[in-house]
C-alpha positions in Angstrom: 0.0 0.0 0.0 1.4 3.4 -1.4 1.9 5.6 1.8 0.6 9.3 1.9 2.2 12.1 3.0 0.1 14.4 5.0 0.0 17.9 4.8 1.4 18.4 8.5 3.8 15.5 7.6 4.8 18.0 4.4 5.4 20.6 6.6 7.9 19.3 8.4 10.1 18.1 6.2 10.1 21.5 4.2 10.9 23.4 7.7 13.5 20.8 8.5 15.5 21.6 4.7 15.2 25.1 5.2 17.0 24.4 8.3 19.4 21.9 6.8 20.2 23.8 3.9 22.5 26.6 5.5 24.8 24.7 7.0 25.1 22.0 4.2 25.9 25.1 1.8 28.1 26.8 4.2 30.0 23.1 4.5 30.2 23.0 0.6 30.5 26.5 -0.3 33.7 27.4 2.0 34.9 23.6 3.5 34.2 21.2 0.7 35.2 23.2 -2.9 38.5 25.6 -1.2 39.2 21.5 -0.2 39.3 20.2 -3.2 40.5 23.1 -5.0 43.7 23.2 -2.6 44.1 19.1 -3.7 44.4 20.0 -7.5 46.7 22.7 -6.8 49.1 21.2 -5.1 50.1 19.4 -8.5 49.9 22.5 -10.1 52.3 25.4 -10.7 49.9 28.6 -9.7 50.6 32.6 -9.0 46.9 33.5 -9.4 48.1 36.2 -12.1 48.7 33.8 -14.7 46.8 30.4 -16.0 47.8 27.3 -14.4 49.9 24.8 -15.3 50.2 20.9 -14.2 53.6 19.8 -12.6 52.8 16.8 -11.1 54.5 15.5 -8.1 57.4 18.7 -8.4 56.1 21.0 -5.7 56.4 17.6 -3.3 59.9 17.1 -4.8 61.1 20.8 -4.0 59.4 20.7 -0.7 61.0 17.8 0.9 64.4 19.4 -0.4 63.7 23.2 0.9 65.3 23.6 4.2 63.3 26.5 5.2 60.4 23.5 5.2 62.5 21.4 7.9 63.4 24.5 9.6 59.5 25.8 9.8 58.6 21.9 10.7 61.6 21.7 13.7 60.2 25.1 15.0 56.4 23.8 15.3 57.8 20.8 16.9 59.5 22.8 19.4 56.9 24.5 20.3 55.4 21.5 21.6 57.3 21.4 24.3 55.1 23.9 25.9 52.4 21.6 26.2 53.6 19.6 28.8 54.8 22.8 30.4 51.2 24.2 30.2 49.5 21.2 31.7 51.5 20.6 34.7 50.9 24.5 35.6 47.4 24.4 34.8 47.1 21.6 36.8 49.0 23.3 40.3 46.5 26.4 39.4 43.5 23.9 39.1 44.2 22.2 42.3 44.7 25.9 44.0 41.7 26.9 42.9 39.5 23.7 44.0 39.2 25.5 47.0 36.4 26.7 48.9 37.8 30.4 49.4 36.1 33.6 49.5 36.6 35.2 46.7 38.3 32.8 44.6 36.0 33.3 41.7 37.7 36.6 41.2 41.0 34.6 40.7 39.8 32.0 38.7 38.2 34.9 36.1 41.4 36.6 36.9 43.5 33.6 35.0 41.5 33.2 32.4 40.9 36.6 30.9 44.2 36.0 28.8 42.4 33.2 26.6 39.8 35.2 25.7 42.1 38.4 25.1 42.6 39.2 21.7 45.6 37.4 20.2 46.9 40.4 18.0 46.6 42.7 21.5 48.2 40.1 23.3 51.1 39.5 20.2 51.5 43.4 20.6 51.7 43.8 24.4 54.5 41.2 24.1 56.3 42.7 22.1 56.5 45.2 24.5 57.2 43.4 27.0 60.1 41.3 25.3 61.5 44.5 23.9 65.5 43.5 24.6 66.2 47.8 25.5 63.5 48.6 27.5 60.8 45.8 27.8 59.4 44.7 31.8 60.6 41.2 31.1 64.3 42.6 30.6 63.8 45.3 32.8 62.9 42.5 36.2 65.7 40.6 35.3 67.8 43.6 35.2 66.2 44.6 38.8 66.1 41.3 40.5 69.5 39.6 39.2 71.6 42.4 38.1 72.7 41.4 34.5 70.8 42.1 31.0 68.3 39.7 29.7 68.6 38.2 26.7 67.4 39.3 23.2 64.0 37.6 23.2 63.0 38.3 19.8 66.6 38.9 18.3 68.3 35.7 19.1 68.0 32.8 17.3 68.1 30.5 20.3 65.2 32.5 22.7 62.6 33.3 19.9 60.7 29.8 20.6 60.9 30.1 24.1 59.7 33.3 24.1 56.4 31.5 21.8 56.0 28.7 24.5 56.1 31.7 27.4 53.7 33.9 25.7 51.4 30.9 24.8 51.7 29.8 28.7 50.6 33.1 29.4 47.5 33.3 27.6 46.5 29.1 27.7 46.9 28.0 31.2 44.0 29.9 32.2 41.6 27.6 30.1 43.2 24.7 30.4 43.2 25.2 34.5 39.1 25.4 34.1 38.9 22.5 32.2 41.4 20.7 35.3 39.0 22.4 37.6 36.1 20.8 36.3 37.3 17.5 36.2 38.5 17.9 40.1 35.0 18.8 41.3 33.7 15.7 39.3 35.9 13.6 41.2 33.4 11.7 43.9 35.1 12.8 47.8 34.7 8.6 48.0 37.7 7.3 46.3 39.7 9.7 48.4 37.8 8.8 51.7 38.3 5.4 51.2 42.2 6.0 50.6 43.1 7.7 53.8 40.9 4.6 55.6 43.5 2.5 53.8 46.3 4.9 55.0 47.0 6.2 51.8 48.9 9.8 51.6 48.0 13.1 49.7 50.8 12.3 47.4 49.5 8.2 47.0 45.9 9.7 46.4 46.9 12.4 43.6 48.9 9.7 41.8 46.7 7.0 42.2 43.1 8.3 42.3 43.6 11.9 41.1 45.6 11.5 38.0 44.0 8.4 36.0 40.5 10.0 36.8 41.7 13.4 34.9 43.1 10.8 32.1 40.3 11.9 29.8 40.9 15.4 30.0 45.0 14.7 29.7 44.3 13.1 26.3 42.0 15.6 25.4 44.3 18.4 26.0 47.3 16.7 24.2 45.5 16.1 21.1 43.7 19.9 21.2 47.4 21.7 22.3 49.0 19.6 19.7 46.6 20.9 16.6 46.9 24.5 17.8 50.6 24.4 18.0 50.5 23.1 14.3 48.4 25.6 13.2 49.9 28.9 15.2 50.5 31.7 12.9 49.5 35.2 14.6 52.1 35.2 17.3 54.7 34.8 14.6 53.4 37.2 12.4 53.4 39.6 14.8 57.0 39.2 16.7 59.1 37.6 13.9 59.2 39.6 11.6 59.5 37.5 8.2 60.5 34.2 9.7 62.8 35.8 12.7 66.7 35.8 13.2 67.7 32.7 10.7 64.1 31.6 10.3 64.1 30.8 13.9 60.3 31.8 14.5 58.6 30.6 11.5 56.1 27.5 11.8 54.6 25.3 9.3 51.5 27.6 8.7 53.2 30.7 8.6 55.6 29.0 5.8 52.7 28.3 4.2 51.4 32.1 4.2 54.2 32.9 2.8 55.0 31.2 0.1 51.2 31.9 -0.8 50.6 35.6 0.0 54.3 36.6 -0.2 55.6 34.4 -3.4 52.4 33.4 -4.5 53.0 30.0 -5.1 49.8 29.1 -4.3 50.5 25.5 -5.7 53.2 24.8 -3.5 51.1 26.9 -0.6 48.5 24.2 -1.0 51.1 21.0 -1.8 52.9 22.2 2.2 48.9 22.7 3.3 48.0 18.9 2.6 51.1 17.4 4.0 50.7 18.9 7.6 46.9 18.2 7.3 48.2 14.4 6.9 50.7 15.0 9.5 47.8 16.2 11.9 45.9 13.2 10.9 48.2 10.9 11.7 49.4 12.2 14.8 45.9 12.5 15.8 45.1 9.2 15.0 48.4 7.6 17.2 47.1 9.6 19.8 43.7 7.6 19.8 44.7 4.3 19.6 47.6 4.6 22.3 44.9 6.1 24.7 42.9 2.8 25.2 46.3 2.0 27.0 46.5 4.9 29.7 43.0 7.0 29.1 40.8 5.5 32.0 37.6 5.4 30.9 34.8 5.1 34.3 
């Protein structure tokens, strides 16, 4: 028997693809076509002045023999270092701030006005502040140990950590909520049930505390590790065209470059889908070695 469909019935299903539609256009429009675009391009030769030409696997073949690539890929590695950094920090500030204090909303909004500062203020006021003449950073060292600091954004060897200080600065703060969250979801049972067994403050972080915030571990890891592979405004800002001997350039502000700069928006697009791969494959490490440590209640 042929089923009807009613006029109700009909109505619904013409609001629900007006509601569909949007997103499904916005998805295709600006995710899907620049997508695969950016895939035929990268075996292309393309300055966006002049008609395009096919070169096969060649921008592949120059990239893995350009050493600014290994140099912008070393730098983003680097700056992974900062994640570990930022975790174990958030975590002291998390644990500090799982306290029932007066007032310590007012710090907890205090730390985490930085991740919702504006990046290009925050770039800026840095550069201020790292300024090797007259910047605060210099200027405390100069008060507290007596000697000149060093040249922050002029020195090949203290432009990344001055990356993984800044991005301290304005990521522990978010980080530290989601640590606070997880603490307070913790049930007060496992811990009373630890000091009936005699267990100590330091036996009951490491053996109740830190498996239970597994999940949010991971979750930062794989979340810290994207965003360091796509950071590009805080170079932009302080290293100027790469930095002292390419120093503070990362994979996506090589990429800008050789697109908006060169305009080699073929090669821009070949460098584009080998650190999406990378990504992926990082990412997807990352999931199957957390059935082994990422405790799951």
């Amino acid at each position: 028997m042929k089923k009807t469909i009613t006029g109700y019935r009909r109505k619904e299903i013409i609001w629900s693809l007006i509601f569909v539609t949007p997103p499904v256009l916005g998805f295709l429009i600006f995710g899907l076509a620049p997508l695969l675009t950016s895939f035929g391009l990268s075996f292309m030769t393309w300055d966006m002045l002049t008609p395009s030409k096919i070169v096969g696997f060649d921008n592949f073949h120059y990239m893995f023999n350009d050493e600014k690539f290994y140099k912008s890929l070393y730098n983003t590695f680097f700056l992974l270092l900062g994640i570990p950094l930022g975790m174990v920090i958030s975590m002291i500030l998390a644990i500090m701030m799982n306290r029932k204090l007066a007032g310590i909303s007012i710090f907890r909004t205090i730390y985490y006005i930085p991740v919702i500062s504006p990046i290009i203020a925050v770039s800026l006021l840095w550069q201020w502040m790292l300024n090797y003449d007259y910047g605060l950073v210099n200027e405390f060292i100069w008060k507290v140990f007596g000697t000149q600091g060093p040249n922050w954004l002029g020195d090949p060897n203290w432009v990344k950590p001055s990356f993984i200080i800044m991005g301290l600065w304005g990521g522990v703060g978010g980080t530290m909520v989601l640590y606070l969250a997880g603490l307070q979801g913790i049930s007060s049972s496992y811990y009373e049930a630890a000091e009936v067994d005699g267990a100590t403050r330091w036996h009951q972080f490491r053996h109740i505390t830190l498996p239970l915030l597994s999940p949010i571990h991971f979750y930062v890891v794989v979340m810290g590790i994207i965003g360091t592979f796509q950071s590009f405004s805080q170079m932009y800002i302080l290293a100027a065209d790469g930095g002292p001997e390419y120093s503070g350039a990362t994979i996506v502000y090589y990429i800008f470059q050789e697109a908006f700069k060169y305009f080699n928006m073929g090669y821009a697009s070949s460098v584009a889908w080998v650190l999406g791969i990378l990504i992926f494959i990082i990412t997807l490490v990352q999931f199957r070695l957390s059935k082994r440590w990422v405790y799951q209640d």
